[in-house]
N, C-alpha and C positions, 0 to 999 in steps of 0.2 A: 777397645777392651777385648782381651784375645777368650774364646772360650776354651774352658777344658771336654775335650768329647770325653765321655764315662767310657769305663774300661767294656769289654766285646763281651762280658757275661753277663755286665747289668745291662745294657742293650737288649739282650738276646731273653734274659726276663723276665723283661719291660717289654715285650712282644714284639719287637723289630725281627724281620729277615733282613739277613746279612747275607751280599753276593760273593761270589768269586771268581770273576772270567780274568782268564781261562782257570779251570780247575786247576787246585796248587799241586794237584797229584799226579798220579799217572792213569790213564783211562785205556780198556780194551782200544786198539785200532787194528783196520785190515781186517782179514779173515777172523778174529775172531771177533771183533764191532760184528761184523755180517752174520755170524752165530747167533750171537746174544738176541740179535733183533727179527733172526729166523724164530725163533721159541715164541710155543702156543702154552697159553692157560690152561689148565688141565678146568676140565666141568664142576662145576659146585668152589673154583676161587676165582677172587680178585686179582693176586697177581703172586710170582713166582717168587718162593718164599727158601732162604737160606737163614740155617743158625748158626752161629757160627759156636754155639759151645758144643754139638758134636759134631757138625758140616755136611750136616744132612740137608738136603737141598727138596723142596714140594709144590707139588701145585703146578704142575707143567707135563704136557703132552709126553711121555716118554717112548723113543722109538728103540733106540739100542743102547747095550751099555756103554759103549765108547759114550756118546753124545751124555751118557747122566755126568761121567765121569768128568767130560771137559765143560760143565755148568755148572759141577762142582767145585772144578779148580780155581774157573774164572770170578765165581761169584765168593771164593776163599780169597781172593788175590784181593777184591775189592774190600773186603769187608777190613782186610789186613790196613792195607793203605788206609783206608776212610782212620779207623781206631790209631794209626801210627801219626797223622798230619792232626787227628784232634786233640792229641794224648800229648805234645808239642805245641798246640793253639790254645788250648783250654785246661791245662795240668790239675787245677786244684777240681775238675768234675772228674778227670780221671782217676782219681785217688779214690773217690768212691760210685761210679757207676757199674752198671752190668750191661754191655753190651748185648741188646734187645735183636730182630731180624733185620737181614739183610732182605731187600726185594728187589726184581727186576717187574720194570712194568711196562709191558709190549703194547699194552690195548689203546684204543686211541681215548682218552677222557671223554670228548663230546658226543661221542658217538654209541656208550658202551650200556648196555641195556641189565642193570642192578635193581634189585628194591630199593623202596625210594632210603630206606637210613641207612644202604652198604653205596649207595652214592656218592661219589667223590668230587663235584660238581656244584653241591649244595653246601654253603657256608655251616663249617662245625668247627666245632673243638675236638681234638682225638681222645678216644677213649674207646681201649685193647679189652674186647668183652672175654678173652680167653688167657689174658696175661694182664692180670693189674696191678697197679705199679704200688701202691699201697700208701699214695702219700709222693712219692717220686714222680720227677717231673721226666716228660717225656721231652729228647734232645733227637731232632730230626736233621741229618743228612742229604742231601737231593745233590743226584746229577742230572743232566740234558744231555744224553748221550746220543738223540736222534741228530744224525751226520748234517740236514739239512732246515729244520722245522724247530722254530720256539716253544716252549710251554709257557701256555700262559695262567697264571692266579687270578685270585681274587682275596684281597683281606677285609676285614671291615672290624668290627668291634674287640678292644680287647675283653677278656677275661673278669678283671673288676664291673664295667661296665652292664656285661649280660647279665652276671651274677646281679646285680642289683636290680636289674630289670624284670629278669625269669628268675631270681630263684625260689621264690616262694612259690610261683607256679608249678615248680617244674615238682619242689618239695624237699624241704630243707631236711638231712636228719636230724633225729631230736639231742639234745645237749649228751641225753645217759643211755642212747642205745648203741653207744661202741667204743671198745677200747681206742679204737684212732681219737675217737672226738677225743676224751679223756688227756691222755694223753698228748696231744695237740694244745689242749689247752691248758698245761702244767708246762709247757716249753720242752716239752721232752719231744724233738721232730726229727730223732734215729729210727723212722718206720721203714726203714729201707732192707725190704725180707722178700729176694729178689726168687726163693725157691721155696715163697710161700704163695699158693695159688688161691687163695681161701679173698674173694674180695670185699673189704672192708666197705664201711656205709661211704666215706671218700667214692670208690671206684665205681658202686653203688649209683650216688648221686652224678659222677660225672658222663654215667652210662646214661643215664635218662636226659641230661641236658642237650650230649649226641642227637640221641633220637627226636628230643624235644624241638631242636633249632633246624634239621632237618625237614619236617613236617610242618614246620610254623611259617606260613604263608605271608606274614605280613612281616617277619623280621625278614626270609629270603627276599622279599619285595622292595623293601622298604628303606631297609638298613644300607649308612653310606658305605661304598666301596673304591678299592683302590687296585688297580692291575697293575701287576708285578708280569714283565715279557723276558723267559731266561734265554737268551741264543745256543744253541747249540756250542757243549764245551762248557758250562755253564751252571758250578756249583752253588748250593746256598743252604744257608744254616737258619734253622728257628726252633721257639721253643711250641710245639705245636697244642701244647695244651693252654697259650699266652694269648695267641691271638688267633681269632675265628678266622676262615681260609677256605677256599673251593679252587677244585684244579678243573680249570674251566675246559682246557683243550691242552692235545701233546700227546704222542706216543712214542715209546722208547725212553724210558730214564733208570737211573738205580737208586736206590736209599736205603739209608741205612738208620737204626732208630737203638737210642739210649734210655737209661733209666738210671736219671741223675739222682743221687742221694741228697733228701733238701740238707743234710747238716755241709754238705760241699756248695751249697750255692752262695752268694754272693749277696742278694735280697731274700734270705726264707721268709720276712717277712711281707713280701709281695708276693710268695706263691701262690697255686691256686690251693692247696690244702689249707694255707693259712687263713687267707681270705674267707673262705669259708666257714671255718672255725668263726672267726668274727662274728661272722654273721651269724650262725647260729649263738654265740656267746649272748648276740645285742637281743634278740630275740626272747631269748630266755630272761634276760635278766626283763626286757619290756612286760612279759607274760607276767612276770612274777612280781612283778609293780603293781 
């Protein structure tokens, strides 16, 4: 009996990472590979931060202008490339997403000394406390650019999963305190207002679950997990609000990050805004039983 493998969008959110060795694209090598992986963190970030809607590049030690200018080139080259092989692999999210930051990330993961909810090491779901996606699903890029050294993951629970486990802990919003719910639950799932910073009880809720799974000692402990090992050269795609994930170890990579529009998805009704709505829907109507 032959199977049909589902097409690489309903995979991706259904929470599968998807690999690419060798990356299909083109990646720094030579002197400027040697650049990228000379660059220090500037104090108070995570990691070296490009946008590419004005290509302004932050968060990195700056010594001269020549060196901002060729970190801004290299990290404009990439962000091009990443948007051109996805815009080609996955057509109908490019139709409506907004290409989110590009980062470079020099620091080594296991070693790197964060509060414990800006840790990247600790099984979460992403959620962007200064860019909310409002309903939009977040579409993650990753290369392993280090010449010599794997990076390694962890995944463990998808999305439906924890949701049903934590969310009443963590705290569901209420059915009528926000236009998303609303909304959401009328089938109207056009919340994709990419230059609207204002974050909805969605962005809200997903912020707290971040920090909630972070901190939560018996899901880091407990919960099964799966190691993902990229070899250097070494792309991969997920949808990072799908399935929970910790970057256990690894320095040097790039990524790059999207913000799918859920009427371009594939399953909006397996999103995480969807799912949620549910849940609050079943809740309400349980209350009011």
């Amino acid at each position: 009996m032959t199977t049909t493998t589902p097409p690489l969008e309903e995979r991706l959110e259904r929470g599968e990472i998807t690999t690419f060795a060798p990356c299909p694209f083109a990646l720094p090598t030579g002197d400027d590979l040697a650049f990228l992986t000379q660059q220090q963190v500037g104090a108070g970030h995570k990691n070296i931060s490009f946008n590419p809607a004005n290509h302004a590049v932050s968060g990195f030690v700056s010594h001269t202008p020549e060196q901002v200018d060729r970190l801004q080139n290299l990290m404009g080259d990439f962000s091009q490339r990443v948007q051109a092989w996805l815009t080609a692999l996955l057509p109908r999210y490019a139709a409506g997403w907004q290409p989110d930051r590009a980062s470079l990330r020099t620091e080594e993961e296991a070693t790197r000394r964060l509060r414990l909810t800006a840790r990247n090491d600790l099984l979460h779901f992403d959620a962007f406390p200064s860019r909310p996606t409002r309903g939009a699903r977040i579409l993650r890029c990753y290369v392993n650019i280090n010449p010599t050294d794997e990076r390694v993951w962890a995944t463990s629970d998808s999305f439906a999963k924890v949701l049903e486990k934590f969310g009443a802990t963590v705290g569901l919003p209420t059915r009528d305190s926000n236009t998303w719910v609303r909304r959401l639950g009328q089938g109207l799932l056009g919340l994709f207002q990419p230059n609207v910073l204002e974050r909805t009880e969605y962005d809200e809720f997903m912020l707290r679950l971040h920090h909630f799974l972070k901190t939560c000692d018996d899901f880091q402990e407990r919960a099964a997990r799966r190691l993902w090992h990229f070899p250097p050269g070494t792309a991969w795609l997920l949808f990072s609000d799908a399935i929970s994930h910790a970057e256990l170890r690894g320095q040097h990579a790039l990524e790059h990050s999207f913000f799918v529009a859920p009427e371009t998805l594939a399953l909006p009704a397996e999103s995480p805004a969807a799912l949620l709505d549910r849940m609050i829907c079943a809740n309400s109507t349980s209350r009011a039983a």
